[in-house]
N, C-alpha and C positions, 0 to 999 in steps of 0.2 A: 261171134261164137264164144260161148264159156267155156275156159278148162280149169280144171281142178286143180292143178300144178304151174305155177308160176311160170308165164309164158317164156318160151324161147327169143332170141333174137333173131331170129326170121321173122316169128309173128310179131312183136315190135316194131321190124321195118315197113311190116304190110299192114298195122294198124296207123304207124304214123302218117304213112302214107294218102290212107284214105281219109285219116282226119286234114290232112293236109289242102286232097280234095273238096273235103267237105267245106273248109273254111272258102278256099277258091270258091262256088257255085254261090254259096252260104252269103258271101262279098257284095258277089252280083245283086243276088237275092234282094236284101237288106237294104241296097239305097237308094232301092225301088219304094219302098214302105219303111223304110226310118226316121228318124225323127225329123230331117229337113224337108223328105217330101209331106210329114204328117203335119208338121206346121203352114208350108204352104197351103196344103189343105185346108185346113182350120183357118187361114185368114180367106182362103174364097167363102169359108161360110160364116163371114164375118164374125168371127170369136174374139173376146176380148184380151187384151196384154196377159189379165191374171189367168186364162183359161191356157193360154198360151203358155204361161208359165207352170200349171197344173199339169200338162204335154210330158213338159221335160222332167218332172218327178216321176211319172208315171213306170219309167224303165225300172226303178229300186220299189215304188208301191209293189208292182208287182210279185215279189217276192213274197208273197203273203200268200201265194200258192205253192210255197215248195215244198211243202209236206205230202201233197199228194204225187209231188216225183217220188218220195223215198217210197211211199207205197205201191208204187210204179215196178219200184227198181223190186222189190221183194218179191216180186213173181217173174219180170223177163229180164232183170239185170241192167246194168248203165246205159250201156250202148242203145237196146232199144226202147228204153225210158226216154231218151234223148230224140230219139228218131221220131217215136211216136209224139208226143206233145208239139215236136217243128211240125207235122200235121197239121195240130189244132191249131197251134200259131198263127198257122199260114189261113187259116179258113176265119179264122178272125180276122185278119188282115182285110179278107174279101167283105167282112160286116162292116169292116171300118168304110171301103170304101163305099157302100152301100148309103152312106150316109148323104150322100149328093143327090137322090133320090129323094130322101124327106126333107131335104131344103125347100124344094119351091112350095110345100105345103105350111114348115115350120122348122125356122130357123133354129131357136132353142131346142126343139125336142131334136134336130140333126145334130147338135154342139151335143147335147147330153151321151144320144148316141154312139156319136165318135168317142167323147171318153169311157164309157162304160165299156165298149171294143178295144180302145186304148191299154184298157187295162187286163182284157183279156188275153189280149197279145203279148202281154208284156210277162203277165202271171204265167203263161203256155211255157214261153222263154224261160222263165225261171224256172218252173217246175221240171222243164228238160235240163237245165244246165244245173240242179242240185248234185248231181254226183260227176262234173264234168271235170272239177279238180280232182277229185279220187280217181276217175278214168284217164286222165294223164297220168298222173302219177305210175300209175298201173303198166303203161305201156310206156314209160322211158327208163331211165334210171338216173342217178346224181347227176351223171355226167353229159346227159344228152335232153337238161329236161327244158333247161334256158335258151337249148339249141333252136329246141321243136317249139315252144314258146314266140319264138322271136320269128321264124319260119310262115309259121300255124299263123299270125298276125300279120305278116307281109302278104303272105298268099290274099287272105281276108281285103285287106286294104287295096291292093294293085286291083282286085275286081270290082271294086268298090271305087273307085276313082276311074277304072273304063265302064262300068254303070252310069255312073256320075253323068263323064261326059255325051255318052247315050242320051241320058235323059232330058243333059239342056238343051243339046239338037233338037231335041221331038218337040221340049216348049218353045225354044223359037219358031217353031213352024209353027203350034198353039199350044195356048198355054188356059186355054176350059178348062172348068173342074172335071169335065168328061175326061178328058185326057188323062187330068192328074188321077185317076178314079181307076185306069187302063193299064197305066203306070204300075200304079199297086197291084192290080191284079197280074200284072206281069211278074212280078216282084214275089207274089205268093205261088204262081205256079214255078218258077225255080226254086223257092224255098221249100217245096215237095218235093224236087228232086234232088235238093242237097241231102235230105233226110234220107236217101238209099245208100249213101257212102256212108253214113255214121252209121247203119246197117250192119256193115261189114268189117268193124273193128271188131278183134278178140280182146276178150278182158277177162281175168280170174274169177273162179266162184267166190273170192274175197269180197269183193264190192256187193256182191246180192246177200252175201251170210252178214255182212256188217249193217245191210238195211232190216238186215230180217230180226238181230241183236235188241231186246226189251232197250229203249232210246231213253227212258227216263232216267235211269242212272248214269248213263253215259254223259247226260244231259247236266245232272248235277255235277259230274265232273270237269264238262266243261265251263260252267257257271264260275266254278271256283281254282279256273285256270288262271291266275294272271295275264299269262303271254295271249291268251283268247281274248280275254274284257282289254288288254289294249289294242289288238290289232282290229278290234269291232271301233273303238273309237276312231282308229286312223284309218278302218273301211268309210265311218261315217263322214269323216274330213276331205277322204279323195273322192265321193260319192260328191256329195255339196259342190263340190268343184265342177264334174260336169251339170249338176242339177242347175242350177245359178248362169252359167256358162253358155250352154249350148243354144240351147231354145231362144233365149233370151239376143244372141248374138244375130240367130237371123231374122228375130224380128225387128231389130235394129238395121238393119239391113231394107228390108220392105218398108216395114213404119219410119223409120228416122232418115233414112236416104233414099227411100221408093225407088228400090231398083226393078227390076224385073224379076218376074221369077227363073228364064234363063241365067241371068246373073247370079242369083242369088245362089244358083244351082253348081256354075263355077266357082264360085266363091266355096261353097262347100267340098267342091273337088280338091281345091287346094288343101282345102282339110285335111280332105282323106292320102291324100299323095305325104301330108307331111307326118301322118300317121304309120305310113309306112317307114319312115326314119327312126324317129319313134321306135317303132318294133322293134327295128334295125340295132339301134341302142341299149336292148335289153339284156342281151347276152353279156358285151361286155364290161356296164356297169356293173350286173349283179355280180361277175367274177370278179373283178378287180377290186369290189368295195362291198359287196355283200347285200343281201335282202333287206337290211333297214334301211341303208343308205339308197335303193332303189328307191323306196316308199318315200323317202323325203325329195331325192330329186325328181321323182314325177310331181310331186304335191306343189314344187318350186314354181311350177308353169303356171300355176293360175295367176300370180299375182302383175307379169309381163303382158296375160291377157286384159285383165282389169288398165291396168295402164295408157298401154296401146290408145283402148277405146277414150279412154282420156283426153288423152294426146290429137285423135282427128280432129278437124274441122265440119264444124259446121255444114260447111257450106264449101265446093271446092271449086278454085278461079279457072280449073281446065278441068274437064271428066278425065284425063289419062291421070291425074292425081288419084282417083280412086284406087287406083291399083296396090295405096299402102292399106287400103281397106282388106288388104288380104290377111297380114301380117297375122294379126288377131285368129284367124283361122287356122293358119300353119299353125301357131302354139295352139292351139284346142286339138287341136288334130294327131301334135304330138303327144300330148297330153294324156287323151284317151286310149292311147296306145301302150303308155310307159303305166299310166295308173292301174289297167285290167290286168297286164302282166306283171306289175310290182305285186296286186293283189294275189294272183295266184302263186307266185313266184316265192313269197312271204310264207302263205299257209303253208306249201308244201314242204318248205324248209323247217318249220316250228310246230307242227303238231304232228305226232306220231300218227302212223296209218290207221290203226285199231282206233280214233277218235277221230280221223276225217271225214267219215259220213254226218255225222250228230254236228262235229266240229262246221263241216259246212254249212250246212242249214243252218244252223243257230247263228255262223256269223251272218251269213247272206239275210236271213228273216232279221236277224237286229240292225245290222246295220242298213239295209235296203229300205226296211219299213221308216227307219228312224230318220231316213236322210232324206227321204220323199216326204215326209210330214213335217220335216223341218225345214226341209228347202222349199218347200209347197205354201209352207206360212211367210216363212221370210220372205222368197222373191215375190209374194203375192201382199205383202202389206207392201213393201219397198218399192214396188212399180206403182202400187195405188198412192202411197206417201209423195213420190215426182210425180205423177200425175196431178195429183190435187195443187203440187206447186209452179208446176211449168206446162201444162195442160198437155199439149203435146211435142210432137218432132224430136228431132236428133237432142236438146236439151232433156229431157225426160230420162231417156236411156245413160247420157253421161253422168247425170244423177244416180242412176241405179248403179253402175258399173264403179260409181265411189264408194258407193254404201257397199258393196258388194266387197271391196276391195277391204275395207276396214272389219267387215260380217266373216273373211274367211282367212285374216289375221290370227283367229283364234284357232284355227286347225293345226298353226304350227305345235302348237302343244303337247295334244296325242303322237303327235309324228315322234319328236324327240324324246319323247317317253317309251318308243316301242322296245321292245326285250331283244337283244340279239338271238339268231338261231342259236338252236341246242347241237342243231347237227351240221 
């Protein structure tokens, strides 16, 4: 519901609340149809390393539709801007899966289709989550926003990790692409349902008058923010970190240790479980050390993950060995948990609210576009470069995960150049 006057705190607690739930259902949702079950997918339809690596760009490509949220939001406001497009989302989701269907006729034209759905999915996400940091912000205040932040992300995670283990159960009993296919669609019809809790948040008529606000000169003003053109660059250095990172890890995983896709699926659990620490973590770093210093120590995690993957072996003298194959996971896990909330956590602090609609979009479109086009070149010459020198197996990927290591050396940059908050 919108009201005209800056909500109470009762309506606060009952918005936080149902974003709360939202993120719970949202959790389940998602790791039904997220990028570990989409890559599994994509190697039952035999997809190559670079297509695989085109996957994991594809979450920040998408942002190339978030314009048509903010025209969203100028007639029914955040909330159900947000609800609506998890709709489309989800019914994308079910193209995506549809794609096992035109396999046995044609492999390529299935791969094309998964991505072209890949991206629709991805684009729907973005398009609802353009005004998602302005609608936090709306419903906490200074002092409750890292709370709900860190909260709103544990919730997300913990269902995300009993999805998880749901899921490996079902592929140990089988692991079809039917299945995987079932999975998703399971995966999208609760992500319809999380879309009735984001329903029922209140938010000001602030957010729908700031979309409705002529955006080009807002737009020049954001251009020529400073504290915006750095934290687009230190958006596009914590983007590259999962782009690089994630996809890539559980195809190392399959291609380089041919585990199972059960396993591979634990293996991601551990992720998300260590995701939830992560969250756990947000409130009290950004308080005792501030918004930049957030930004850098999430940024810090990629480089222990690059290592790690260094570091295994080949080849291991016992399978209980495999179990430091987790290691690597936990830190991606915490990672993407301290970099979303560093990210929002940052905006909110450093750009006034009359500029966080335009302010959003513009960083999310530059920097999401920027970091899918660059991570989409880079991890896709970089795996073809080992490839062409070590043809396949576990040597390939330790190859990448070097290159990779010295490729995202340069992020430190933008990071220690970010502007401390104003406020």
């Amino acid at each position: 519901m919108i009201f005209p006057q800056p909500l109470t705190a009762e309506q606060r607690q009952t918005s936080q609340l149902n974003y709360n739930r939202y993120c719970l259902v949202n959790g389940a949702s998602y790791m039904c149809l997220g990028e570990t079950v989409v890559v599994l997918f994509a190697t039952k339809l035999e997809a190559s390393n670079t297509v695989i690596a085109v996957i994991g760009a594809m979450l920040f490509l998408g942002f190339l539709m978030l314009p048509l949220g903010v025209l969203r939001t100028r007639q029914v406001g955040a909330a159900q801007t947000q609800a609506d497009f998890w709709v489309c989302r989800n019914c994308a989701a079910v193209m995506v899966a549809s794609s096992a269907l035109i396999a046995p006729y044609s492999k390529h034209l299935a791969v094309a289709w998964l991505l072209f759905n890949c991206f629709l999915f991805y684009g729907c996400r973005a398009a609802g989550l353009v005004m998602a940091q302005p609608l936090i912000g709306d419903i906490t205040t200074n002092d409750d926003r890292a709370k709900l932040l860190g909260e709103s992300n544990a919730h997300f995670y913990v269902a995300a990790v009993c999805s998880l283990v749901t899921v490996s159960v079902i592929l140990h009993w089988n692991d079809s692409i039917g299945v995987l296919s079932c999975i998703i669609l399971a995966g999208a019809a609760m992500g319809v349902t999380s879309s009735l809790f984001i329903r029922r948040i209140h938010e000001t008529a602030s957010l729908r008058e700031s979309a409705r606000q002529p955006q080009l000169p807002l737009l020049r003003l954001a251009i020529h923010d400073s504290c915006i053109l750095k934290q687009i660059w230190g958006g596009i250095a914590l983007n590259l970190g999962s782009i690089m990172l994630a996809a890539m890890s559980v195809a190392t995983l399959k291609r380089g240790y041919h585990v199972s896709d059960t396993h591979a699926i634990i293996f991601s659990t551990v992720q998300f479980a260590a995701a939830i620490v992560g969250s756990k973590l947000t409130a009290p770093v950004a308080q005792r050390f501030g918004a930049k210093s957030l930004m850098i120590f999430a940024y810090l995690f990629v480089f222990p993950v690059c290592l790690f993957w260094l570091a295994m072996p080949q080849t291991f003298a016992a399978p209980w060995l495999k179990i430091f194959l987790f290691v690597p996971f936990f830190l991606i896990g915490a990672y993407a948990a301290l970099s979303n909330s560093a990210i929002v956590f940052y905006f909110l602090q450093t750009v006034p609210k009359e500029h966080q609609v335009i302010g959003s979009m513009f960083i999310h479109v530059t920097t999401g576009v920027s970091a899918s086009l660059i991570g989409m070149l880079a991890s896709g010459a970089i795996i073809r470069v080992c490839e062409h020198f070590y043809g396949d197996g576990v040597a390939v990927f330790k190859a990448y995960f070097a290159a990779t290591f010295v490729f995202l050396l340069f992020g430190l940059i933008p990071m220690f150049r970010l502007d401390r908050p104003r406020n």
